[in-house]
N, CA, C and O atoms as a GROMACS GRO file, in nm:
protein
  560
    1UNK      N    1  14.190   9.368  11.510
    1UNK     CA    2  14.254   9.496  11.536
    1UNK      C    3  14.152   9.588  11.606
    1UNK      O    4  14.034   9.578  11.574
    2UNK      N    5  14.188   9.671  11.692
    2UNK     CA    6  14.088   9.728  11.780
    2UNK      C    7  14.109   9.858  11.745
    2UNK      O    8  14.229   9.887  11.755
    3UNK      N    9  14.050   9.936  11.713
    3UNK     CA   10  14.048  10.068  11.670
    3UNK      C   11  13.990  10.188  11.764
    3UNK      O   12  13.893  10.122  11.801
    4UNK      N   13  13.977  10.278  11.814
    4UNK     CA   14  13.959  10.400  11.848
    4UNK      C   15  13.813  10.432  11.888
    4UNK      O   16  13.754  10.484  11.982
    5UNK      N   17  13.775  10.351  11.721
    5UNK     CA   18  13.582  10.349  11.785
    5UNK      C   19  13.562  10.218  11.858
    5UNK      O   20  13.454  10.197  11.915
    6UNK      N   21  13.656  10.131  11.860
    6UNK     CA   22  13.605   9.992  11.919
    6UNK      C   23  13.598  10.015  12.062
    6UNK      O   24  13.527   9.939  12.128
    7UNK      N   25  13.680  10.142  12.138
    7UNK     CA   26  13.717  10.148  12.278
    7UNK      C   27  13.620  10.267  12.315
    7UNK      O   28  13.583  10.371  12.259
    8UNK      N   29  13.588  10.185  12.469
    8UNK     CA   30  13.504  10.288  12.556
    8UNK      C   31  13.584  10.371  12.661
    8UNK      O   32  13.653  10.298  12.732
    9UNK      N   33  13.590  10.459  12.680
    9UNK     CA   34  13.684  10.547  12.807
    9UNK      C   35  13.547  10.574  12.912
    9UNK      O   36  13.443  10.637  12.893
   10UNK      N   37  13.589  10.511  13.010
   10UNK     CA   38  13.474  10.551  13.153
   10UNK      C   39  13.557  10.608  13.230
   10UNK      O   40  13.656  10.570  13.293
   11UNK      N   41  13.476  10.753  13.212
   11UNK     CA   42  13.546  10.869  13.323
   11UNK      C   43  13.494  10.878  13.464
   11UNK      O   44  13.371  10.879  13.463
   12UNK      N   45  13.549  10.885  13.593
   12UNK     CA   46  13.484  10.849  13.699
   12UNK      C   47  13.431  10.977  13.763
   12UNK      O   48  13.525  11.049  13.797
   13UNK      N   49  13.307  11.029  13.792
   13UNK     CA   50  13.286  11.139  13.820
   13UNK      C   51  13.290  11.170  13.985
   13UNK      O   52  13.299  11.281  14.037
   14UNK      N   53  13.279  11.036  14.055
   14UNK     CA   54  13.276  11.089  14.219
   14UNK      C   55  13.380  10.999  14.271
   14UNK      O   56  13.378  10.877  14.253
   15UNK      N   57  13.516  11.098  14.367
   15UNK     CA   58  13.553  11.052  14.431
   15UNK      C   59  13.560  11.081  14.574
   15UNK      O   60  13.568  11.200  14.604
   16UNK      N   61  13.559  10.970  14.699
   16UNK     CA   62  13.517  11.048  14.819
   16UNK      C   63  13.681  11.069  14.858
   16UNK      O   64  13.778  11.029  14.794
   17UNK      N   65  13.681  11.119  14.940
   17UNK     CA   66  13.786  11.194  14.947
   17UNK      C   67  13.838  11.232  15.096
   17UNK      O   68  13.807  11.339  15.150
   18UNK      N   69  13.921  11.134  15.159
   18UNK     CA   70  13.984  11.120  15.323
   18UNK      C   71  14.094  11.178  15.323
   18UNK      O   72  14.170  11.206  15.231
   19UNK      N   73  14.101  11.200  15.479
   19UNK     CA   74  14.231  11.305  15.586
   19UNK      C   75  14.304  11.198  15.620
   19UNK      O   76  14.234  11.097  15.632
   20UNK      N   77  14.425  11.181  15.641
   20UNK     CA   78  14.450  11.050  15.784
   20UNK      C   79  14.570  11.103  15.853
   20UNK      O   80  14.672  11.121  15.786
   21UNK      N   81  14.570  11.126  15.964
   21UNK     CA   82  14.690  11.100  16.078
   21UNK      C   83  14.806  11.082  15.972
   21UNK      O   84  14.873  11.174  15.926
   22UNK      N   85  14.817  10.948  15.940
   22UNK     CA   86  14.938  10.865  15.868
   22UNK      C   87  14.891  10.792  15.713
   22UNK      O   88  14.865  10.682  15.664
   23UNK      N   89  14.898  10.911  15.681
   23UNK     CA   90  14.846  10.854  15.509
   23UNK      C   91  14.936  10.748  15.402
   23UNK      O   92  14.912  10.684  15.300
   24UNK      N   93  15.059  10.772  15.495
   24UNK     CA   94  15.100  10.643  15.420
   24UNK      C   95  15.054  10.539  15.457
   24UNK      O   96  15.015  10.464  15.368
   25UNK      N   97  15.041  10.498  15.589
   25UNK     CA   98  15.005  10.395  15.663
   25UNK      C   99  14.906  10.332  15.606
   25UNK      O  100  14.897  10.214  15.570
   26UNK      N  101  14.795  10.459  15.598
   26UNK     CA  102  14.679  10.457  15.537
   26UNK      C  103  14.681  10.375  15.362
   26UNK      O  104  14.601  10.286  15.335
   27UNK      N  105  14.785  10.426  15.261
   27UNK     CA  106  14.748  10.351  15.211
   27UNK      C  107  14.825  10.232  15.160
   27UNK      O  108  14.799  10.173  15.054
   28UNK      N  109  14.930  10.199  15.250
   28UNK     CA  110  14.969  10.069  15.282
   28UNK      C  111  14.801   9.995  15.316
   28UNK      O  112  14.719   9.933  15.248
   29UNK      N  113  14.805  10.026  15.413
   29UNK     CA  114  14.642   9.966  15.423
   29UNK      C  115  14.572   9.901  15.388
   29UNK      O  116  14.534   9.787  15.415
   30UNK      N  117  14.534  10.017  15.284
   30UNK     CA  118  14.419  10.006  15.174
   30UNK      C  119  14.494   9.919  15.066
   30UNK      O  120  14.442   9.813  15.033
   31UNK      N  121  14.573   9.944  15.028
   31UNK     CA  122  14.628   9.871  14.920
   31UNK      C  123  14.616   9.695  15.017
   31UNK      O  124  14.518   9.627  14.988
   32UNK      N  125  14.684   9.655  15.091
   32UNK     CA  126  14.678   9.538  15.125
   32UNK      C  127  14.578   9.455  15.177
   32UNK      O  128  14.586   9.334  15.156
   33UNK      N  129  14.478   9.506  15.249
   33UNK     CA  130  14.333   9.492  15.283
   33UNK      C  131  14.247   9.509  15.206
   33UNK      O  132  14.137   9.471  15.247
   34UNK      N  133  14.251   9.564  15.081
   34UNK     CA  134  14.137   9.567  15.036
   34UNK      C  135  14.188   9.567  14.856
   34UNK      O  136  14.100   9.552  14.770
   35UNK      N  137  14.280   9.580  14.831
   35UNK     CA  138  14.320   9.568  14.714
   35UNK      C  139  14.310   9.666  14.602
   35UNK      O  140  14.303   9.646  14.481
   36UNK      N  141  14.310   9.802  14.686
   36UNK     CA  142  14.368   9.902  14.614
   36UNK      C  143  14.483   9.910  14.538
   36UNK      O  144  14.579   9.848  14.582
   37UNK      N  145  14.500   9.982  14.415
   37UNK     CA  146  14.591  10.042  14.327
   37UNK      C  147  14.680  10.153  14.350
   37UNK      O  148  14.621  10.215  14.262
   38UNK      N  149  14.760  10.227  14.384
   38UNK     CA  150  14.821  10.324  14.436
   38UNK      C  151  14.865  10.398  14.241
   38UNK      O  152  14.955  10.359  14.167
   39UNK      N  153  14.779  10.488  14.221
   39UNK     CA  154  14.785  10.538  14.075
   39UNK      C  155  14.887  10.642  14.119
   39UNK      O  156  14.997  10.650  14.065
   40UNK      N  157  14.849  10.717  14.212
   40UNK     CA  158  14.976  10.802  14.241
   40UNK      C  159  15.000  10.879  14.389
   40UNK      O  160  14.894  10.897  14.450
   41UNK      N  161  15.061  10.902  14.423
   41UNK     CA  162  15.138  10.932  14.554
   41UNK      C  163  15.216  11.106  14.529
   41UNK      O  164  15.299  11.145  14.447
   42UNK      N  165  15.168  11.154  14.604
   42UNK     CA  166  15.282  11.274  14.624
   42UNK      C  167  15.279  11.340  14.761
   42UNK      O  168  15.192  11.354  14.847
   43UNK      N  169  15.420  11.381  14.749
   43UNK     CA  170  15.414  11.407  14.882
   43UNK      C  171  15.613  11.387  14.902
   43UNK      O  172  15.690  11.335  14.822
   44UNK      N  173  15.645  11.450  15.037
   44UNK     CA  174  15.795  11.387  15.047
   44UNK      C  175  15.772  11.374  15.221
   44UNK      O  176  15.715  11.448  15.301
   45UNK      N  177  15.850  11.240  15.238
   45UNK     CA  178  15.872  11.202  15.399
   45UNK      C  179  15.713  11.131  15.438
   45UNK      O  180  15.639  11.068  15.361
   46UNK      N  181  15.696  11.157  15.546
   46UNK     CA  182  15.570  11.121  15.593
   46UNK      C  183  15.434  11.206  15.516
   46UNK      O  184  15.323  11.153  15.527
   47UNK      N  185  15.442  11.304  15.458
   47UNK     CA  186  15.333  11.389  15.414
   47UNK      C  187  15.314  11.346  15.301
   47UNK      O  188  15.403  11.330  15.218
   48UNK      N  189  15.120  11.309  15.275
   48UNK     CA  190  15.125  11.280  15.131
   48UNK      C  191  15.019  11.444  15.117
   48UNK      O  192  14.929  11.489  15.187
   49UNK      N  193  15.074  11.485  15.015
   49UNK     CA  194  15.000  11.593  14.956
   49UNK      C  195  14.885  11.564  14.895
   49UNK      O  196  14.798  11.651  14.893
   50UNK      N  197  14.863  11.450  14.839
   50UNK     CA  198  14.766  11.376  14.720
   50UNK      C  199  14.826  11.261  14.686
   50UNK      O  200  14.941  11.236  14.649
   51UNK      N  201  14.679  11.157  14.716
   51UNK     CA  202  14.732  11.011  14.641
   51UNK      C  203  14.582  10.978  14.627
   51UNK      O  204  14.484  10.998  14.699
   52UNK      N  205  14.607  10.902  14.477
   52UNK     CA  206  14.495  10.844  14.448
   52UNK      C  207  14.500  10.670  14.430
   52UNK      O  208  14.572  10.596  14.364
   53UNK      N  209  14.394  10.649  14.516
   53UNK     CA  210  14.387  10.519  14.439
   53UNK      C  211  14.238  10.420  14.432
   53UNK      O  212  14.128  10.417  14.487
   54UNK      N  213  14.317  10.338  14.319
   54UNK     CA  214  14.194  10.258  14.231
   54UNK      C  215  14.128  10.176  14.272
   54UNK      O  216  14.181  10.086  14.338
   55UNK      N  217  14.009  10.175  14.251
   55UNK     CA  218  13.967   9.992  14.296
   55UNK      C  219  13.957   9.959  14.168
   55UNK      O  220  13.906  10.025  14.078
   56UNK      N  221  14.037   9.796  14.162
   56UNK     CA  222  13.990   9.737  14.040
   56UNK      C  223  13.892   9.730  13.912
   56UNK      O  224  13.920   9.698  13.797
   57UNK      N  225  13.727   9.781  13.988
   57UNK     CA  226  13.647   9.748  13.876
   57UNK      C  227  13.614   9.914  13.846
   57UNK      O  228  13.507   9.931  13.786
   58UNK      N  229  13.676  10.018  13.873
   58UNK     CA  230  13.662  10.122  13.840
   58UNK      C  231  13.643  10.200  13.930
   58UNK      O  232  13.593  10.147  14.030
   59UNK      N  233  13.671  10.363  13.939
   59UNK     CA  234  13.708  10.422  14.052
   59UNK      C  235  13.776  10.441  14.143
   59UNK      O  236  13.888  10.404  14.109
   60UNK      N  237  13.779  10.484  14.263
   60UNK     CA  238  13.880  10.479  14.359
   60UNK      C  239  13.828  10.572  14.454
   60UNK      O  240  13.718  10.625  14.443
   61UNK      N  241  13.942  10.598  14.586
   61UNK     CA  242  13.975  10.710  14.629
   61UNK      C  243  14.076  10.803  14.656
   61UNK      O  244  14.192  10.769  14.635
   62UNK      N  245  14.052  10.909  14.695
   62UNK     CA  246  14.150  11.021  14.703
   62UNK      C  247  14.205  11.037  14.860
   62UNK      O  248  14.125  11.041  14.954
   63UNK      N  249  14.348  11.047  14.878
   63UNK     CA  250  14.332  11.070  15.014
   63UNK      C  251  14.505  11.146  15.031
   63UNK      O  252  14.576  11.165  14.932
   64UNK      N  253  14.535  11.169  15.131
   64UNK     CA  254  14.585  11.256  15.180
   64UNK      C  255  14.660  11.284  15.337
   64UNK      O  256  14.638  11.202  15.426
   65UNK      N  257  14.718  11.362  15.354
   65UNK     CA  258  14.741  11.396  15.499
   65UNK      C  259  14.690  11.523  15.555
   65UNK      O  260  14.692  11.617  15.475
   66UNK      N  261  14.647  11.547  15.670
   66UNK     CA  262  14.586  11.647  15.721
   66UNK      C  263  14.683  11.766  15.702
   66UNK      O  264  14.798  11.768  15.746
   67UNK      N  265  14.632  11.852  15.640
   67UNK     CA  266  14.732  11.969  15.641
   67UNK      C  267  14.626  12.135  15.680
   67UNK      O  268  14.517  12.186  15.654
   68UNK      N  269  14.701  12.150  15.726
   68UNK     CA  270  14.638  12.339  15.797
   68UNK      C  271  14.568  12.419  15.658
   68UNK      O  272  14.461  12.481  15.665
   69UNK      N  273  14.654  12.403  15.525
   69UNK     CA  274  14.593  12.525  15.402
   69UNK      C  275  14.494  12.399  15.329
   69UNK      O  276  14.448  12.433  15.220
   70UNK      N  277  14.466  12.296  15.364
   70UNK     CA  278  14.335  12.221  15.316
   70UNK      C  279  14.232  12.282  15.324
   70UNK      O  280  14.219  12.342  15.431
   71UNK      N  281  14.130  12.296  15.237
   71UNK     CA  282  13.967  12.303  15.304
   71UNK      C  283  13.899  12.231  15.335
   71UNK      O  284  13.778  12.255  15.336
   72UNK      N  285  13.971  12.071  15.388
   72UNK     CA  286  13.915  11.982  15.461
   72UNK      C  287  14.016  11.986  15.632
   72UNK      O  288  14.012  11.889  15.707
   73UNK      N  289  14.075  12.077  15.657
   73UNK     CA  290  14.155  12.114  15.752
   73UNK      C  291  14.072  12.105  15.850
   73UNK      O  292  14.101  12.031  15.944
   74UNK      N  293  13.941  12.183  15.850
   74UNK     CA  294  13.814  12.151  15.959
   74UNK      C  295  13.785  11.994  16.019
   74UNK      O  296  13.750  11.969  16.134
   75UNK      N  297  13.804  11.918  15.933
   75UNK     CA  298  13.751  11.788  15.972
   75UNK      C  299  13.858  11.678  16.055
   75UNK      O  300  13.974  11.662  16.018
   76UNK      N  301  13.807  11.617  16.154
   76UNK     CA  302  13.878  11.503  16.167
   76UNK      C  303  13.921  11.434  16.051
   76UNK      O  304  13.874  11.422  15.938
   77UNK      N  305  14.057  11.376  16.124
   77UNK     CA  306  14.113  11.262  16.036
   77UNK      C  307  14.024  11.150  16.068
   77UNK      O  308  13.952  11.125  16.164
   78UNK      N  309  14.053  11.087  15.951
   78UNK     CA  310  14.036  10.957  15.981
   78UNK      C  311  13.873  10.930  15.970
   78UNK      O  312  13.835  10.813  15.972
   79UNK      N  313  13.793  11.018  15.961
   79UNK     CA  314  13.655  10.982  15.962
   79UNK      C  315  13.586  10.972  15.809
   79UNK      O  316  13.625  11.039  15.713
   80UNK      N  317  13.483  10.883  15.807
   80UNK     CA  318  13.407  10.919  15.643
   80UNK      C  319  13.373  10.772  15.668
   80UNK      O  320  13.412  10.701  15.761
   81UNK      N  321  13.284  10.738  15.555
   81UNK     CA  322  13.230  10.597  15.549
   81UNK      C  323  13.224  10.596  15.355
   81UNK      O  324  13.201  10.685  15.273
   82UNK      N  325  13.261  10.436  15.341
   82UNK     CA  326  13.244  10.507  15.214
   82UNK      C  327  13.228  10.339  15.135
   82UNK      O  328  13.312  10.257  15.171
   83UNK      N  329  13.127  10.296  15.037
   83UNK     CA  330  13.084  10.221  15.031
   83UNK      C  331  13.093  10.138  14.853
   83UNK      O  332  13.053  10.196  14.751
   84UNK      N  333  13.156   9.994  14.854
   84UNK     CA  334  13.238   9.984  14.728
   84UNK      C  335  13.187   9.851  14.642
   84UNK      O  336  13.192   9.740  14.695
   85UNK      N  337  13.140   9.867  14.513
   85UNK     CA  338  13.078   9.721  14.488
   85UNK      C  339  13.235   9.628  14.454
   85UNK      O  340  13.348   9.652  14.411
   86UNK      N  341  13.160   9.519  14.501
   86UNK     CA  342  13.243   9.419  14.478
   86UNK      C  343  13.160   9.270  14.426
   86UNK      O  344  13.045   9.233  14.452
   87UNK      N  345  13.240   9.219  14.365
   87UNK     CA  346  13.135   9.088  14.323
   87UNK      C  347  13.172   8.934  14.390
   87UNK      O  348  13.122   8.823  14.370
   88UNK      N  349  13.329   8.998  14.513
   88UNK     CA  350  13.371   8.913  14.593
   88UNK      C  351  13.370   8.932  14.706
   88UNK      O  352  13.482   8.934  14.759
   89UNK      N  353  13.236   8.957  14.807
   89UNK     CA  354  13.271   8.975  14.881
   89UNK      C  355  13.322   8.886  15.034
   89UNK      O  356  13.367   8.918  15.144
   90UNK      N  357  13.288   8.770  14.972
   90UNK     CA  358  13.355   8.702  15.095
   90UNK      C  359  13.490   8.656  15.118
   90UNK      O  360  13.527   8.630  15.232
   91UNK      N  361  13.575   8.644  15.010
   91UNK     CA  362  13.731   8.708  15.002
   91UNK      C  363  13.762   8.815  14.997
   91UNK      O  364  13.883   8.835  14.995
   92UNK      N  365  13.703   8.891  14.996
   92UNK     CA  366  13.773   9.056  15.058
   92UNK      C  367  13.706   9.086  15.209
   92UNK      O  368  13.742   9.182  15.278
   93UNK      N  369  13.611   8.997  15.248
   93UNK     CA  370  13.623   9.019  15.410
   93UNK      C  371  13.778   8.941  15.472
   93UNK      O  372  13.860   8.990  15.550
   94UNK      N  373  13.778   8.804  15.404
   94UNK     CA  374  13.841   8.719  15.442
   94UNK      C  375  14.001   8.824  15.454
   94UNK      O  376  14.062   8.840  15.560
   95UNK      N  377  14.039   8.878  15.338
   95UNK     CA  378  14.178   8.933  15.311
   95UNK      C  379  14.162   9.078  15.410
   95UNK      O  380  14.262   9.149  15.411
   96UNK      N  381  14.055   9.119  15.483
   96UNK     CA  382  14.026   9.275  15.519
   96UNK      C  383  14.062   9.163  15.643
   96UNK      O  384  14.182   9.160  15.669
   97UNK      N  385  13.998   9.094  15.702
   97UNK     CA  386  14.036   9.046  15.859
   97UNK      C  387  14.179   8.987  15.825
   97UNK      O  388  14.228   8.973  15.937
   98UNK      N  389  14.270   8.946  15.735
   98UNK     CA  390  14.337   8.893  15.778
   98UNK      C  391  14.479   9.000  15.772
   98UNK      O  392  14.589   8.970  15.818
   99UNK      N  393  14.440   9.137  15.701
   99UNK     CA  394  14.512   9.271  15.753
   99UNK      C  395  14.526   9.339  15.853
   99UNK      O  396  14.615   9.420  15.875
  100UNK      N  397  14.407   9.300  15.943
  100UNK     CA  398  14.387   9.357  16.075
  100UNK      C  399  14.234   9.460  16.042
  100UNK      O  400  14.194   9.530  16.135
  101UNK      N  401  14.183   9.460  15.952
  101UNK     CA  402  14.070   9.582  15.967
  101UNK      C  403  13.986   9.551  16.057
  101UNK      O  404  13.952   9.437  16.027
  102UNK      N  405  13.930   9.582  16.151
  102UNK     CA  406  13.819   9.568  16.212
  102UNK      C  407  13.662   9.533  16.178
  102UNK      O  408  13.595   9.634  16.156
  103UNK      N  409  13.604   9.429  16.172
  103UNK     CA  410  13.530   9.398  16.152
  103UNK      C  411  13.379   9.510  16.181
  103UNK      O  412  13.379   9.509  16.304
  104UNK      N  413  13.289   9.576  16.151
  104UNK     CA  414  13.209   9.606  16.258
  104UNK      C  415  13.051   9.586  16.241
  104UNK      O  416  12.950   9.616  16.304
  105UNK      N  417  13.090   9.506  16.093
  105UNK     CA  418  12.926   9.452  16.070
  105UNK      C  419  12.996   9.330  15.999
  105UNK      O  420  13.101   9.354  15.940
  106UNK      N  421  12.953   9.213  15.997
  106UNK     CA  422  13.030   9.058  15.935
  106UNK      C  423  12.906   9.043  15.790
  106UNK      O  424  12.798   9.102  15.786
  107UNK      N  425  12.943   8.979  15.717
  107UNK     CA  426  12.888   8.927  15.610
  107UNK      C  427  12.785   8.894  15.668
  107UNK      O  428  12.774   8.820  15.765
  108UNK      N  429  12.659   8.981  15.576
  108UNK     CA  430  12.483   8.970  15.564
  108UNK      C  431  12.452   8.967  15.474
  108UNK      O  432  12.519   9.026  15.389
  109UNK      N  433  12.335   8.898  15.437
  109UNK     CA  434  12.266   8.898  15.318
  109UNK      C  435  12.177   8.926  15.317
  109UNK      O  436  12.084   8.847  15.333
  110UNK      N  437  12.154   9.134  15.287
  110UNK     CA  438  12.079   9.232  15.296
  110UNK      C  439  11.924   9.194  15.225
  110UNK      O  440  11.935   9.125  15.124
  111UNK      N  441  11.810   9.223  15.255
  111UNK     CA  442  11.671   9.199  15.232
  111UNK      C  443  11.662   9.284  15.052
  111UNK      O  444  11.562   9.285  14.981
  112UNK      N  445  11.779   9.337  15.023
  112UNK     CA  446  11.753   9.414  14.908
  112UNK      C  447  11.868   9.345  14.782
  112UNK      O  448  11.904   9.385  14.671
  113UNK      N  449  11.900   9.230  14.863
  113UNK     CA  450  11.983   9.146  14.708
  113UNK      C  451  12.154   9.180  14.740
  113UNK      O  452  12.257   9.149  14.680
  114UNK      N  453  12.130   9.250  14.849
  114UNK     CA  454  12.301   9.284  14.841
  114UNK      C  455  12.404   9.184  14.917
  114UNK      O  456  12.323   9.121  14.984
  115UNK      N  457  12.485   9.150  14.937
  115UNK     CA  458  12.594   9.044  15.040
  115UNK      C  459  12.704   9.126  15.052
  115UNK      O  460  12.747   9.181  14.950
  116UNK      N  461  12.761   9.146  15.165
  116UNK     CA  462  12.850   9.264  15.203
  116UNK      C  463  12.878   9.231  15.338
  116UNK      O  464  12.835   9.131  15.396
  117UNK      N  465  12.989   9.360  15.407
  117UNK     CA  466  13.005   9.361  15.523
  117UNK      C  467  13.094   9.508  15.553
  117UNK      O  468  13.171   9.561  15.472
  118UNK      N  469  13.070   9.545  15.655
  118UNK     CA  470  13.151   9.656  15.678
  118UNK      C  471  13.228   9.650  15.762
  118UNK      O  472  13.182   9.574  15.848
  119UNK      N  473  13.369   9.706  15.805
  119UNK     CA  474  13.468   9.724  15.872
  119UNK      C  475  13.548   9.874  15.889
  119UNK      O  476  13.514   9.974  15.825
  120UNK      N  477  13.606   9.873  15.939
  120UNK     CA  478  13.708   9.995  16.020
  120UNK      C  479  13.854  10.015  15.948
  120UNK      O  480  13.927   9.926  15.990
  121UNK      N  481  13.909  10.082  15.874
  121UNK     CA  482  14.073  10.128  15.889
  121UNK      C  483  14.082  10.146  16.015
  121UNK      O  484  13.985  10.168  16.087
  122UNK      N  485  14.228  10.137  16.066
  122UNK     CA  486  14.317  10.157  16.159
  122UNK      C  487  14.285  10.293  16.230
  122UNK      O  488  14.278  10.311  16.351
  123UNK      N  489  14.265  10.400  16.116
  123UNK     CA  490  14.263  10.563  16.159
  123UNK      C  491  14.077  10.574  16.198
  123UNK      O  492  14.033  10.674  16.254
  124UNK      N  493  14.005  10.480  16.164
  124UNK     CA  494  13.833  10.503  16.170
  124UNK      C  495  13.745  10.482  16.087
  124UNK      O  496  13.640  10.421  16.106
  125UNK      N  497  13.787  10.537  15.979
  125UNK     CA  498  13.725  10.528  15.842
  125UNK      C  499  13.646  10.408  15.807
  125UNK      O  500  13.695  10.303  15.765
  126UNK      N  501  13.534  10.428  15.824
  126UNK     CA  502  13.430  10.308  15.758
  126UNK      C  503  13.402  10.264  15.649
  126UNK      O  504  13.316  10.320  15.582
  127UNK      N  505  13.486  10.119  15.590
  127UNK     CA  506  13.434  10.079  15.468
  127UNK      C  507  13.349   9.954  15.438
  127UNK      O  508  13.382   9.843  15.479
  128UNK      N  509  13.232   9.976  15.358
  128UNK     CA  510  13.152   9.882  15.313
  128UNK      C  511  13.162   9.830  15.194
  128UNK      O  512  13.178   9.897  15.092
  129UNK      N  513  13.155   9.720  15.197
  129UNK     CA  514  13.184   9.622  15.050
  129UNK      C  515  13.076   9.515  15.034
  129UNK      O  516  13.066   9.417  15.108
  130UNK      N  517  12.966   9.555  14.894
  130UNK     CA  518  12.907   9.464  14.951
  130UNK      C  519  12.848   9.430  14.736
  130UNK      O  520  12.891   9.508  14.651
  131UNK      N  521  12.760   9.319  14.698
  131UNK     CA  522  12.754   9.325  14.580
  131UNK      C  523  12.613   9.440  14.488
  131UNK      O  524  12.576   9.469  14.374
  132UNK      N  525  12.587   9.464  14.605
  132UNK     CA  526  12.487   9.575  14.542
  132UNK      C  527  12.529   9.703  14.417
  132UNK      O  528  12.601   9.796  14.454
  133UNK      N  529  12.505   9.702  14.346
  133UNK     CA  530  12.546   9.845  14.226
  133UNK      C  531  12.508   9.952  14.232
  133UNK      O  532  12.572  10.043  14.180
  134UNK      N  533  12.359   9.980  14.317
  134UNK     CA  534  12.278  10.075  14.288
  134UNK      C  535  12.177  10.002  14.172
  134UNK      O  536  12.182   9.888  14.127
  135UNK      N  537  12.078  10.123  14.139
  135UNK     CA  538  12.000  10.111  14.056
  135UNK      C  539  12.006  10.159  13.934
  135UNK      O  540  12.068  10.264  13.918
  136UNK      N  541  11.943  10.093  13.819
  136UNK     CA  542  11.973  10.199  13.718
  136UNK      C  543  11.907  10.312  13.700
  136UNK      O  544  11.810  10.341  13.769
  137UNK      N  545  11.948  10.378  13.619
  137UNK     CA  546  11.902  10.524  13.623
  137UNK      C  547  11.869  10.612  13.512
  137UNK      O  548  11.935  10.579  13.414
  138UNK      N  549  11.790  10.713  13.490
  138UNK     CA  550  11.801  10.792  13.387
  138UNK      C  551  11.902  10.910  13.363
  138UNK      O  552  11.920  10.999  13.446
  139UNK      N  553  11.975  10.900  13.226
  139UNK     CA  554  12.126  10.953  13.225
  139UNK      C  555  12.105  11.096  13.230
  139UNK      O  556  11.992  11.136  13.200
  140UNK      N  557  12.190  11.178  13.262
  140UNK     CA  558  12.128  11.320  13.291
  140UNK      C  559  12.149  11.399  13.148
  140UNK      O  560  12.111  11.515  13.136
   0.00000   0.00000   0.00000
């Protein structure tokens, strides 16, 4: 029986956070290329007001449609780079090319332990997937 103290809750503190042209499109996309979660969607017609979504091993991103009363209204759509561990990454290149993402760096096996590759969404947006974690750290 699993009890209350048996469970850990990991709260995610950073999410990056994209514009797009066509945010549904966008996360048709993401969901099929890369194997995002669609936690939630709002919005009516073509406009998403806010949608978040998950990556599997925790986290996600936030994204959206360009709108005028944003305070990301300044920025191009479609731009940001944004970088995701994975512990598969040579089936999620495989499933990212076979969505159409653009390739724009192919599977390397970085001098620092990492195996990855980066590619393009449709709208620009640069994503890297590669098995690196970061380092550990002292908790604040």
């Amino acid at each position: 029986m699993t009890t209350e103290a048996d469970t850990t809750m990991t709260v995610t503190h950073v999410w990056p956070t994209l514009t797009y042209a066509n945010a549904r499109a966008a996360i048709a996309f993401l969901v099929d290329a890369f194997g995002f979660a669609p936690t939630v969607v709002y919005g009516e017609g073509d406009r998403v007001d806010h949608a978040q979504l998950d990556w599997p091993a925790g986290g996600g991103v936030m994204l959206g449609s360009r709108r005028e009363d944003s305070v990301l209204a300044d920025l191009p759509t479609g731009v940001g780079s944004v970088y995701i561990v994975t512990d598969r990454p040579d089936a999620l290149h495989d499933r990212a090319v076979a969505a159409g993402a653009t390739i724009v760096k192919g599977l390397t096996d970085e001098d620092y332990g990492s195996r990855g590759f980066t590619c393009r969404d449709p709208e620009g947006v640069l994503w890297s997937f590669g098995t690196y974690a970061g380092e550990p750290g002292a908790a604040p």
